[in-house]
TIVO-2410 file (N, C-alpha, C; in nm, 3 decimals):
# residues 153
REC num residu      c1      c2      c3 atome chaine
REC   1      X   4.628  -5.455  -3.398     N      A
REC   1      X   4.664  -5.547  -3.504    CA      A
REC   1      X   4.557  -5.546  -3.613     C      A
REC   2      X   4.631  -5.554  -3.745     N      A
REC   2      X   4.466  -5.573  -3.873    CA      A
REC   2      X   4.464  -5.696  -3.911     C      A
REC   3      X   4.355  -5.736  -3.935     N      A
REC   3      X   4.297  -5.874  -3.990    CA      A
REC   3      X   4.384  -5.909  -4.127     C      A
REC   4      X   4.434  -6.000  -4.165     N      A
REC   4      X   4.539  -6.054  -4.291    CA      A
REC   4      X   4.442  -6.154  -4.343     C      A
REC   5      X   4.519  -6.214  -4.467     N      A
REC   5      X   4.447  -6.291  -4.533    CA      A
REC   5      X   4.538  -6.431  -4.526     C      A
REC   6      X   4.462  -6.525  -4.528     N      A
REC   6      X   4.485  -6.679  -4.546    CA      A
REC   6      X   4.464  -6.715  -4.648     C      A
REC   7      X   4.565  -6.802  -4.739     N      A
REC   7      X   4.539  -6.850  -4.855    CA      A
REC   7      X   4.467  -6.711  -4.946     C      A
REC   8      X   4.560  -6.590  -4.994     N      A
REC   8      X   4.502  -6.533  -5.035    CA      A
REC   8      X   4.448  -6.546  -5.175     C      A
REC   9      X   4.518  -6.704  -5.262     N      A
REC   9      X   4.471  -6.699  -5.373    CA      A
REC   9      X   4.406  -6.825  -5.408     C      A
REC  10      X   4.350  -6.847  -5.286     N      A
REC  10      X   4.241  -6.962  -5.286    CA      A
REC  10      X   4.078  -6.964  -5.370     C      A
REC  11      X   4.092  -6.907  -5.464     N      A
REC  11      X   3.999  -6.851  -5.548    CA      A
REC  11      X   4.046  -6.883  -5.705     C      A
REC  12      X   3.932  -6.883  -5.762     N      A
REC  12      X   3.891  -6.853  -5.943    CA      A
REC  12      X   3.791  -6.763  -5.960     C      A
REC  13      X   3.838  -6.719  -6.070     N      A
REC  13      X   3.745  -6.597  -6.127    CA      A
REC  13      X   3.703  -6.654  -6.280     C      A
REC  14      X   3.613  -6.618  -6.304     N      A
REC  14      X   3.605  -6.679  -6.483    CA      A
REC  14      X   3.491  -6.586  -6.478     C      A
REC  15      X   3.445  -6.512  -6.633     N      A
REC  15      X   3.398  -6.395  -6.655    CA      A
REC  15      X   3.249  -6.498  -6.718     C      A
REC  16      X   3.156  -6.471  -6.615     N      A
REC  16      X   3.032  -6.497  -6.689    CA      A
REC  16      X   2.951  -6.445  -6.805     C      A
REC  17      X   2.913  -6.308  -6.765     N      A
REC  17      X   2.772  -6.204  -6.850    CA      A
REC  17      X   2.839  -6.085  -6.820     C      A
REC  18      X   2.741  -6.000  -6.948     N      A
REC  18      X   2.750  -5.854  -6.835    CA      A
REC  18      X   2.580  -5.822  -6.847     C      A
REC  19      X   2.584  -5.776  -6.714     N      A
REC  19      X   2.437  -5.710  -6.719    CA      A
REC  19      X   2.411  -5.533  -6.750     C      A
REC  20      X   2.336  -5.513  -6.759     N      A
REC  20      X   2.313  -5.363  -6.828    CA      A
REC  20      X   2.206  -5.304  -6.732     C      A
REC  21      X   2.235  -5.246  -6.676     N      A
REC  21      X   2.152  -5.145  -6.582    CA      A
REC  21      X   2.085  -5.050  -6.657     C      A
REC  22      X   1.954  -4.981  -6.637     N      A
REC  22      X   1.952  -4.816  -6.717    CA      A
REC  22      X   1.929  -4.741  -6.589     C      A
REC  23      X   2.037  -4.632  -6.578     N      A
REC  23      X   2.075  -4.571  -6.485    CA      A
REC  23      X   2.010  -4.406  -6.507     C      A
REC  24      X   1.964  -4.323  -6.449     N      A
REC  24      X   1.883  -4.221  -6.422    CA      A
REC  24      X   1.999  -4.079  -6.379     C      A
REC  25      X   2.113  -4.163  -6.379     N      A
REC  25      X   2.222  -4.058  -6.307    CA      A
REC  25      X   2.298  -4.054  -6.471     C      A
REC  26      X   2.322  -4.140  -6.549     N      A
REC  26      X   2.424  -4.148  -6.619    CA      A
REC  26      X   2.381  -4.125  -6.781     C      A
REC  27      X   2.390  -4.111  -6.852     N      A
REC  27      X   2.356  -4.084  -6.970    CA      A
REC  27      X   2.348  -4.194  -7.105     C      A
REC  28      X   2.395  -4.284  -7.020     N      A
REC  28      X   2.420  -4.416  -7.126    CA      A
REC  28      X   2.386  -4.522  -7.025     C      A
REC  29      X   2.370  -4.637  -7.101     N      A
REC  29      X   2.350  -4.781  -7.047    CA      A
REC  29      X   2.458  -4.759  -6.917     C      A
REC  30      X   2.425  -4.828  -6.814     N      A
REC  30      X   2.558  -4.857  -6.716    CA      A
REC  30      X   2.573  -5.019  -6.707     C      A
REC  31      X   2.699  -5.058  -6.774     N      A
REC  31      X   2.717  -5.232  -6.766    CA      A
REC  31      X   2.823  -5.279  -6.671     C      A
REC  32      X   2.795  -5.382  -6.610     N      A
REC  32      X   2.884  -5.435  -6.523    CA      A
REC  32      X   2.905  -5.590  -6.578     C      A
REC  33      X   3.068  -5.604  -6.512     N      A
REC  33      X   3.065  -5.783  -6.542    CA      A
REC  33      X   3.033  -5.874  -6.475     C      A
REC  34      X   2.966  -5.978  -6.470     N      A
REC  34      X   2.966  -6.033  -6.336    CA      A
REC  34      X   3.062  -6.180  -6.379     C      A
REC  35      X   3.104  -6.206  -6.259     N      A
REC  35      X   3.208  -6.293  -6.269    CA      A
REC  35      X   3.209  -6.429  -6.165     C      A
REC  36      X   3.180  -6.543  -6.186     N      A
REC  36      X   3.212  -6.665  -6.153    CA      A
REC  36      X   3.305  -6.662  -6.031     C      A
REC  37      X   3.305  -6.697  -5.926     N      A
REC  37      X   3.405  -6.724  -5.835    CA      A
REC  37      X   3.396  -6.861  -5.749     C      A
REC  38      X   3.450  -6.923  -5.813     N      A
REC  38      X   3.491  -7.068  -5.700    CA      A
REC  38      X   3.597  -7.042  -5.609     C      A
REC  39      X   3.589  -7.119  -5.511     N      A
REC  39      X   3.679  -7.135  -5.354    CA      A
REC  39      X   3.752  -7.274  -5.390     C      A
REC  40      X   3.888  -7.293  -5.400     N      A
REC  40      X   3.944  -7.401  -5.377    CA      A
REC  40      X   3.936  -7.459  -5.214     C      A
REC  41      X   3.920  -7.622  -5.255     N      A
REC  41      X   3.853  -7.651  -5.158    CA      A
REC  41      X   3.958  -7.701  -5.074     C      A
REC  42      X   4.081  -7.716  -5.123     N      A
REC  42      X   4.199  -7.743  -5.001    CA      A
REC  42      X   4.267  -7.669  -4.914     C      A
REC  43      X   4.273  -7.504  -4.987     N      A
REC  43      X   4.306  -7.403  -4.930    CA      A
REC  43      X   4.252  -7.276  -5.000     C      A
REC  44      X   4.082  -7.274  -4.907     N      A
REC  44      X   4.045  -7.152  -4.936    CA      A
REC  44      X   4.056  -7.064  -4.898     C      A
REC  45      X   4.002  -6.968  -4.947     N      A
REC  45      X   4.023  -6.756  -4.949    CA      A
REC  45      X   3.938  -6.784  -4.775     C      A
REC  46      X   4.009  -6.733  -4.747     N      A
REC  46      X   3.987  -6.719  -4.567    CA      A
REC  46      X   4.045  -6.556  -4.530     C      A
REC  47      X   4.007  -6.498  -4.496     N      A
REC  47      X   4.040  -6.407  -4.401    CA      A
REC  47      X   4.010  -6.391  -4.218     C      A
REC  48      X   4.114  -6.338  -4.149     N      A
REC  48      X   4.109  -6.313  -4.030    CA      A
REC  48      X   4.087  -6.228  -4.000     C      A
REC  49      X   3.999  -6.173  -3.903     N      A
REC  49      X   3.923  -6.029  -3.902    CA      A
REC  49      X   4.074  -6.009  -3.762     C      A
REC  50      X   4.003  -5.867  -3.763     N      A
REC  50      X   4.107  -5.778  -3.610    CA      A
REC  50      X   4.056  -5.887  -3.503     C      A
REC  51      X   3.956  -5.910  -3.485     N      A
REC  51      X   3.892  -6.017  -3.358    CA      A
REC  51      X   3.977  -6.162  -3.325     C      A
REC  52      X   4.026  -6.177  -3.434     N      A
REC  52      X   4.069  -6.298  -3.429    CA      A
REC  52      X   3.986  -6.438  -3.532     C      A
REC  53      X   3.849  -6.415  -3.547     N      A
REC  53      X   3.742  -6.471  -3.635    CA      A
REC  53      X   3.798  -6.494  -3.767     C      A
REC  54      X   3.787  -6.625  -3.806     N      A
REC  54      X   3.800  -6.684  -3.909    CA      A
REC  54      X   3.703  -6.626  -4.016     C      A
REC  55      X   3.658  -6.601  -4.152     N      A
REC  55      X   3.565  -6.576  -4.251    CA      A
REC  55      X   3.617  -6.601  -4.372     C      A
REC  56      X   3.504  -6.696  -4.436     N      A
REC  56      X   3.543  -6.746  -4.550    CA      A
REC  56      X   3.412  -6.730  -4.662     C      A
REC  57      X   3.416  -6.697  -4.781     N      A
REC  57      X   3.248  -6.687  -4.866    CA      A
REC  57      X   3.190  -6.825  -4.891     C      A
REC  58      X   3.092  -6.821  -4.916     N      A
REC  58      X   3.010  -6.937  -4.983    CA      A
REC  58      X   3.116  -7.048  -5.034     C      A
REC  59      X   3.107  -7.171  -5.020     N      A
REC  59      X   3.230  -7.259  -5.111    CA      A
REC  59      X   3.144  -7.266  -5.241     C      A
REC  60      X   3.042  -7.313  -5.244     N      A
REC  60      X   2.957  -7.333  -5.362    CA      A
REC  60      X   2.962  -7.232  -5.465     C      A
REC  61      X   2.951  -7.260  -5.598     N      A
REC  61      X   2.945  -7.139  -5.705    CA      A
REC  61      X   2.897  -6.989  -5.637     C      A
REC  62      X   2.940  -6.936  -5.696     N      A
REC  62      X   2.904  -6.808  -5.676    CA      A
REC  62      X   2.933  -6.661  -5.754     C      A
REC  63      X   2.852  -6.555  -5.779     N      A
REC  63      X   2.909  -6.425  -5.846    CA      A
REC  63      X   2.912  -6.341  -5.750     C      A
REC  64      X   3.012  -6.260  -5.872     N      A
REC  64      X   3.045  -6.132  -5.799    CA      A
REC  64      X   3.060  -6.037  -5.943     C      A
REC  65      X   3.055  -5.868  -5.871     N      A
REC  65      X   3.052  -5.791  -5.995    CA      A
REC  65      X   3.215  -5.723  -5.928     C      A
REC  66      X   3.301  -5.802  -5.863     N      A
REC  66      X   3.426  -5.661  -5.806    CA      A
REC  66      X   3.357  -5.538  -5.785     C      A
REC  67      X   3.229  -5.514  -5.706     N      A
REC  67      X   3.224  -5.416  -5.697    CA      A
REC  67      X   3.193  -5.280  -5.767     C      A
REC  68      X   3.024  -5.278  -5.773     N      A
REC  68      X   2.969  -5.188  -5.806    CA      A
REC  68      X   3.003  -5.099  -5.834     C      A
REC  69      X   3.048  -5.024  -5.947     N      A
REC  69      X   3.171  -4.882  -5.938    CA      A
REC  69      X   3.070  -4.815  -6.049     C      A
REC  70      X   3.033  -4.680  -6.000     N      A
REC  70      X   2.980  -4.575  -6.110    CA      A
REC  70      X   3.056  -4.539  -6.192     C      A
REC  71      X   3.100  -4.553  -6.393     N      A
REC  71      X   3.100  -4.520  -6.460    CA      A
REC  71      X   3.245  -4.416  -6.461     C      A
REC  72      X   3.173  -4.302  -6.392     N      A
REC  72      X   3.329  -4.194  -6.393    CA      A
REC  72      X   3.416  -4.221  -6.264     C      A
REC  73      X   3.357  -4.300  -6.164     N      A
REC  73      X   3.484  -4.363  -6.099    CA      A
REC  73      X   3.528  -4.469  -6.105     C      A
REC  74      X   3.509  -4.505  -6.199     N      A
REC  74      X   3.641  -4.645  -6.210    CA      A
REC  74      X   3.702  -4.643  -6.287     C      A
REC  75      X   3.810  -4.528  -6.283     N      A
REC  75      X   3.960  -4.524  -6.322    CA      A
REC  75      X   3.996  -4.519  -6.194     C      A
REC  76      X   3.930  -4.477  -6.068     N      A
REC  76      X   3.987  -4.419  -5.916    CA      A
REC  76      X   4.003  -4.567  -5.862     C      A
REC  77      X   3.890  -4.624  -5.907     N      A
REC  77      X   3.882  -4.774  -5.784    CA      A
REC  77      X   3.878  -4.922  -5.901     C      A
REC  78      X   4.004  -4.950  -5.945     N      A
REC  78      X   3.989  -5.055  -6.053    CA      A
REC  78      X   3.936  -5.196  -5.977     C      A
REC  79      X   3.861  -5.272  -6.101     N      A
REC  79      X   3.811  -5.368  -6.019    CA      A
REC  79      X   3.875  -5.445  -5.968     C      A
REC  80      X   3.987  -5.513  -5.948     N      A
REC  80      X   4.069  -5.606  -5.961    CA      A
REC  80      X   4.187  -5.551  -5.836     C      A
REC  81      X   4.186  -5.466  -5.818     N      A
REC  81      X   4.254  -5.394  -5.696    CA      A
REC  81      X   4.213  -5.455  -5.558     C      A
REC  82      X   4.114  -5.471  -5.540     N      A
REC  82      X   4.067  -5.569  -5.378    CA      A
REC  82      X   3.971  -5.680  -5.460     C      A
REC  83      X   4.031  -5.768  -5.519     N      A
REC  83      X   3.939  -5.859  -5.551    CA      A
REC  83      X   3.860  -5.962  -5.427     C      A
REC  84      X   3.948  -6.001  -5.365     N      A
REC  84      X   3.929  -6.059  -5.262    CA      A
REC  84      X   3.808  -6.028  -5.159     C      A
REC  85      X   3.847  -5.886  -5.163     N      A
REC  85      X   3.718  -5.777  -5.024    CA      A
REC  85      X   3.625  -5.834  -5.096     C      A
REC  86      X   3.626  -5.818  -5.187     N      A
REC  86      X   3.494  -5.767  -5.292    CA      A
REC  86      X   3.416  -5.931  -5.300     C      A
REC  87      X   3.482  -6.054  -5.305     N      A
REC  87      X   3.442  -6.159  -5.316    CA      A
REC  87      X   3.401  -6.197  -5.158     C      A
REC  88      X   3.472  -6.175  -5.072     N      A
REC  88      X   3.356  -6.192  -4.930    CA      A
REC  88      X   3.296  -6.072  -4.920     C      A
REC  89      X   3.306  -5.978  -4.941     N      A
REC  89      X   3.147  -5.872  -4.923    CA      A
REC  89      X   3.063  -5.941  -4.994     C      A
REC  90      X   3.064  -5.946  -5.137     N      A
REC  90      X   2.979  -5.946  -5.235    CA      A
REC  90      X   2.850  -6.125  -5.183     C      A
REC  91      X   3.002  -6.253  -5.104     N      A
REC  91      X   2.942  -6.306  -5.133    CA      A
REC  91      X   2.800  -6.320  -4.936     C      A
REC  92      X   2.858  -6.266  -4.862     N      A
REC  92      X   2.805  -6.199  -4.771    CA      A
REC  92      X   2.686  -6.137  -4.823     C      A
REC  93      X   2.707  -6.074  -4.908     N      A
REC  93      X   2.558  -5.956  -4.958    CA      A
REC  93      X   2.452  -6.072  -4.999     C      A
REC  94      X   2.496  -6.145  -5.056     N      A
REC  94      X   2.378  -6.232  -5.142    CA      A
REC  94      X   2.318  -6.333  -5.038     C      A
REC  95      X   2.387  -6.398  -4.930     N      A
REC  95      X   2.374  -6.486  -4.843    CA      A
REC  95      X   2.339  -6.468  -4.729     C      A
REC  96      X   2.306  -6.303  -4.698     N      A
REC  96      X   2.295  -6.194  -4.560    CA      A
REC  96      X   2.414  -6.277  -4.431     C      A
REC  97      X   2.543  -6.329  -4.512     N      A
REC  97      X   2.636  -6.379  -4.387    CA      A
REC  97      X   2.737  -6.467  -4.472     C      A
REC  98      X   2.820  -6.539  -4.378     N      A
REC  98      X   2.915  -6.571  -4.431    CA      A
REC  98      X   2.975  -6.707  -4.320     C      A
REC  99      X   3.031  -6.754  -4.357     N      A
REC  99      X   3.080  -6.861  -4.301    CA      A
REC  99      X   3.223  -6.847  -4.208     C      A
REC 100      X   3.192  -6.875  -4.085     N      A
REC 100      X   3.293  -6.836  -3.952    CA      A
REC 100      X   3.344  -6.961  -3.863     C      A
REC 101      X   3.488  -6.961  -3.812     N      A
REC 101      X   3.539  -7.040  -3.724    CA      A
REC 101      X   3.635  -6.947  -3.603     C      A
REC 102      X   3.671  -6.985  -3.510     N      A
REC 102      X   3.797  -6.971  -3.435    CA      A
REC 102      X   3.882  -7.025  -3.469     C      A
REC 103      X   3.949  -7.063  -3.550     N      A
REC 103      X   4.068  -7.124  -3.545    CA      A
REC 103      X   4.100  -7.210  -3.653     C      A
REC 104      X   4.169  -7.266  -3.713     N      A
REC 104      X   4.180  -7.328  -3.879    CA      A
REC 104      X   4.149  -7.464  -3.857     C      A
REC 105      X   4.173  -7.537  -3.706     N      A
REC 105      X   4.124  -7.644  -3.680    CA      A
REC 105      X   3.960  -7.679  -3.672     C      A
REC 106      X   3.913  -7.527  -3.661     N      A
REC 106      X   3.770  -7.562  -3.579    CA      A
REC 106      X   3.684  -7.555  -3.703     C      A
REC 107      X   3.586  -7.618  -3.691     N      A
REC 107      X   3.451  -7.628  -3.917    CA      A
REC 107      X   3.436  -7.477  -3.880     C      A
REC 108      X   3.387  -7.426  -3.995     N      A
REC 108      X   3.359  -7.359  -4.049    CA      A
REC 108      X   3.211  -7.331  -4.059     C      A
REC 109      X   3.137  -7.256  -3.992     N      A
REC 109      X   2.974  -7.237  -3.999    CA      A
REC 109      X   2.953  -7.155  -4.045     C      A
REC 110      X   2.822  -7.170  -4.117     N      A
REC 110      X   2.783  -7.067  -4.217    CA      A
REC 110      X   2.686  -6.964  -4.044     C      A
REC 111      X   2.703  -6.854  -4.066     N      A
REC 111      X   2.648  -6.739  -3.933    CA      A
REC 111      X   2.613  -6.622  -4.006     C      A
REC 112      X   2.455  -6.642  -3.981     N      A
REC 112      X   2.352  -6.487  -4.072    CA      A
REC 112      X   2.475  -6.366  -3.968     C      A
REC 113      X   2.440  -6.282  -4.080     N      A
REC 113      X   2.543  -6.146  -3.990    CA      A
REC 113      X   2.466  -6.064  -4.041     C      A
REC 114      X   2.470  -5.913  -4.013     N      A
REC 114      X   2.429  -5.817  -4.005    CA      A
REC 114      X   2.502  -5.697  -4.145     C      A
REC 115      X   2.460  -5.676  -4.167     N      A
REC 115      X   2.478  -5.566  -4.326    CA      A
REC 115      X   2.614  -5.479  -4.271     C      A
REC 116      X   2.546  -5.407  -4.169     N      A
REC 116      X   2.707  -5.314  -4.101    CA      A
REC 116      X   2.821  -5.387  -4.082     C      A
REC 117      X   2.801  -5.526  -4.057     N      A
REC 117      X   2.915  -5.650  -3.977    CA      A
REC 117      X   2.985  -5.676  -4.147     C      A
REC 118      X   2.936  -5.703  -4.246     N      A
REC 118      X   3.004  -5.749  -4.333    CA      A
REC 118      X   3.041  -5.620  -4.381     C      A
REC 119      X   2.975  -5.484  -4.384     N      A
REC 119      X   3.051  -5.417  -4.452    CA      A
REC 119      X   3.144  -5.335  -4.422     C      A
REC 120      X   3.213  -5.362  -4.244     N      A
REC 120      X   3.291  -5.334  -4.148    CA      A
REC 120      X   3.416  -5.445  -4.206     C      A
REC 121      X   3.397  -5.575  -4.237     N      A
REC 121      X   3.459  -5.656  -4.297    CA      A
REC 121      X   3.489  -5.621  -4.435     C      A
REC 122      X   3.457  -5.560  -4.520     N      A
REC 122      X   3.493  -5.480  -4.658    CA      A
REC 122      X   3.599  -5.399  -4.613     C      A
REC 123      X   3.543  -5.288  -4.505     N      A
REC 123      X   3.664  -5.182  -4.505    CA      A
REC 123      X   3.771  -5.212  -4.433     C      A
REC 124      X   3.793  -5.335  -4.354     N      A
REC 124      X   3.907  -5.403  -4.277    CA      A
REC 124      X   3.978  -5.457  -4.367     C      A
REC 125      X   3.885  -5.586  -4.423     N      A
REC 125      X   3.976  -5.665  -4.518    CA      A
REC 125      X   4.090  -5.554  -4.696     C      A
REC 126      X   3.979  -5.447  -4.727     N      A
REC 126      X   4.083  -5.385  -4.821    CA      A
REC 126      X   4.203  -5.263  -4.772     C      A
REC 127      X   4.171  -5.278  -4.633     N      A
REC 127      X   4.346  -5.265  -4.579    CA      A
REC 127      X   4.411  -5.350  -4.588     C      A
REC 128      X   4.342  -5.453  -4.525     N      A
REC 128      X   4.454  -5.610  -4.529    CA      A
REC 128      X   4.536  -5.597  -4.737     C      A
REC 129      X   4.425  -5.585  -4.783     N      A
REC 129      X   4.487  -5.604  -4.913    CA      A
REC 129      X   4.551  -5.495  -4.960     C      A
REC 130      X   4.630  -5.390  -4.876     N      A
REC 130      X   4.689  -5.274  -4.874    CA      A
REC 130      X   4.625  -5.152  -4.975     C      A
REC 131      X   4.510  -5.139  -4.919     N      A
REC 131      X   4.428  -5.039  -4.967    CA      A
REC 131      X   4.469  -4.927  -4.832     C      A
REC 132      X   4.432  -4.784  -4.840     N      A
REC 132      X   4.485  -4.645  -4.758    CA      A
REC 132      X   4.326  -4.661  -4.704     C      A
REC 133      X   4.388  -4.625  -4.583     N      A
REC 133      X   4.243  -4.604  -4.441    CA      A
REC 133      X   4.149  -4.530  -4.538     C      A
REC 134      X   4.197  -4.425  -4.636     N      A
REC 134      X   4.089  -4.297  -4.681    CA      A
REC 134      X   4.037  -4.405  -4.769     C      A
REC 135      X   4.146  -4.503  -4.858     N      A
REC 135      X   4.037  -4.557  -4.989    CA      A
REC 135      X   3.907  -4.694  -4.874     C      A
REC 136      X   3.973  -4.711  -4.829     N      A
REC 136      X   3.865  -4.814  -4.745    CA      A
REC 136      X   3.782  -4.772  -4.718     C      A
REC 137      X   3.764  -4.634  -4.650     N      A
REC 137      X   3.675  -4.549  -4.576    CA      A
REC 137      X   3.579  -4.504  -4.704     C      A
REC 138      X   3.614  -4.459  -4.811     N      A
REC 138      X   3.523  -4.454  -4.915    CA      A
REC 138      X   3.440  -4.506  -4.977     C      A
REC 139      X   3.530  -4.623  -4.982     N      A
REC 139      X   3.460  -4.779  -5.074    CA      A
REC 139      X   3.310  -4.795  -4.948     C      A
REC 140      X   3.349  -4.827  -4.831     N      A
REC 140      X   3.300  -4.868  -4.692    CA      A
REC 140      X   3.187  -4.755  -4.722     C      A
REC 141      X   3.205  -4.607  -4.732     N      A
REC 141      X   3.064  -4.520  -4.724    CA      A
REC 141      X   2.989  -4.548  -4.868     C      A
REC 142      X   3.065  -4.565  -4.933     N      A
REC 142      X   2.973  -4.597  -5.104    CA      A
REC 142      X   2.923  -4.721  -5.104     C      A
REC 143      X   2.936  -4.814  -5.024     N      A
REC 143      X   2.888  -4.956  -4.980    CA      A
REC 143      X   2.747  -4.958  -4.873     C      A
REC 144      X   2.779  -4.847  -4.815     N      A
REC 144      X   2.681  -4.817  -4.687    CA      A
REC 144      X   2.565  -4.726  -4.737     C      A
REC 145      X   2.592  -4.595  -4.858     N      A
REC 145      X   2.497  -4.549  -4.925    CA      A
REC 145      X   2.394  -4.654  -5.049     C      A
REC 146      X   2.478  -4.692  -5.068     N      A
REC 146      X   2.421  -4.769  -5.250    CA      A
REC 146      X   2.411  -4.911  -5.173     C      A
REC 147      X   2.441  -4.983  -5.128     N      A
REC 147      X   2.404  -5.173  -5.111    CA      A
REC 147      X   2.291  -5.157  -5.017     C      A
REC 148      X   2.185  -5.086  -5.005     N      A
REC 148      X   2.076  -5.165  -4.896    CA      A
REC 148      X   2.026  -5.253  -4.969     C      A
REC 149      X   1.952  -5.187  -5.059     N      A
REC 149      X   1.866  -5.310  -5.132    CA      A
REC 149      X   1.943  -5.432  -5.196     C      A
REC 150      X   2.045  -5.480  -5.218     N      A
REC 150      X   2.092  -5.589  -5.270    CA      A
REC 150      X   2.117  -5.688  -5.127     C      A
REC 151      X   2.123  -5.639  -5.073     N      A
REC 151      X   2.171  -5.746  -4.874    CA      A
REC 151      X   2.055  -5.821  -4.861     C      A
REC 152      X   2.124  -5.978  -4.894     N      A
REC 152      X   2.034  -6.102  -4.808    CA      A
REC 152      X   1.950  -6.090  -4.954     C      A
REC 153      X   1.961  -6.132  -5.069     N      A
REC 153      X   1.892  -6.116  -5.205    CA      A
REC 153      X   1.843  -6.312  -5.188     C      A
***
């Protein structure tokens, strides 16, 4: 069985900044957007992993960039295509964890997790959001090469 989503549009997005990287690979500025994401608090963005485990991001303010994408690939991987993954990875990355229950009755605890654990949860959850085993598996190795240094910031 794969992990689905609860309340999948238990979320806001609102476009903060963009920041400007200078990148050593690319020939020009590299800019990203970063973007505002609140959790509605009556029925939030929850996902259910394969385990059965409840996971939900930060409720409190929070950003996200959808996902770090180099320049000449993002026509392949648009941002807005797994918004969702991208808002519990992303908010996992900043928090080194994420907030977990058994069951919709049971609170919700915030539980440090492990870098591989959330980003095992990236490549699960953007199947759930009908992404192809190969695009998950990509995103998941380009997540596993490029995010060390941003985990638990």
């Amino acid at each position: 069985m794969n992990g689905h989503w609860i309340h999948p549009n238990g979320y806001k997005l609102k476009w903060l900044r963009n920041e400007f990287w200078p990148s050593k690979s690319w020939p020009s500025i590299y800019r990203k957007a970063i973007r505002e994401f609140r959790i509605n608090e009556e029925h939030p963005l929850t996902y259910m992993a394969q385990d059965g485990c409840l996971l939900q991001p930060d409720r409190h303010m929070a950003e996200t960039d959808l996902g770090t994408i180099p320049p000449p690939l993002r026509g392949l991987f648009p941002h807005d295509e797994f918004e969702r993954s991208y808002i519990l990875h992303d908010s996992g990355y900043r928090y080194g964890g994420l907030f977990l229950a058994y069951g919709l009755e049971q609170p919700f605890i915030f539980c440090k997790m492990s870098r591989a654990f959330i980003d095992e949860v990236l490549r699960e959850s953007i199947i759930a959001d009908g992404g192809t085993r190969a695009r998950a598996r990509t995103i998941w190795l380009a997540v596993r090469i490029g995010g060390k240094g941003f985990f638990d910031e």
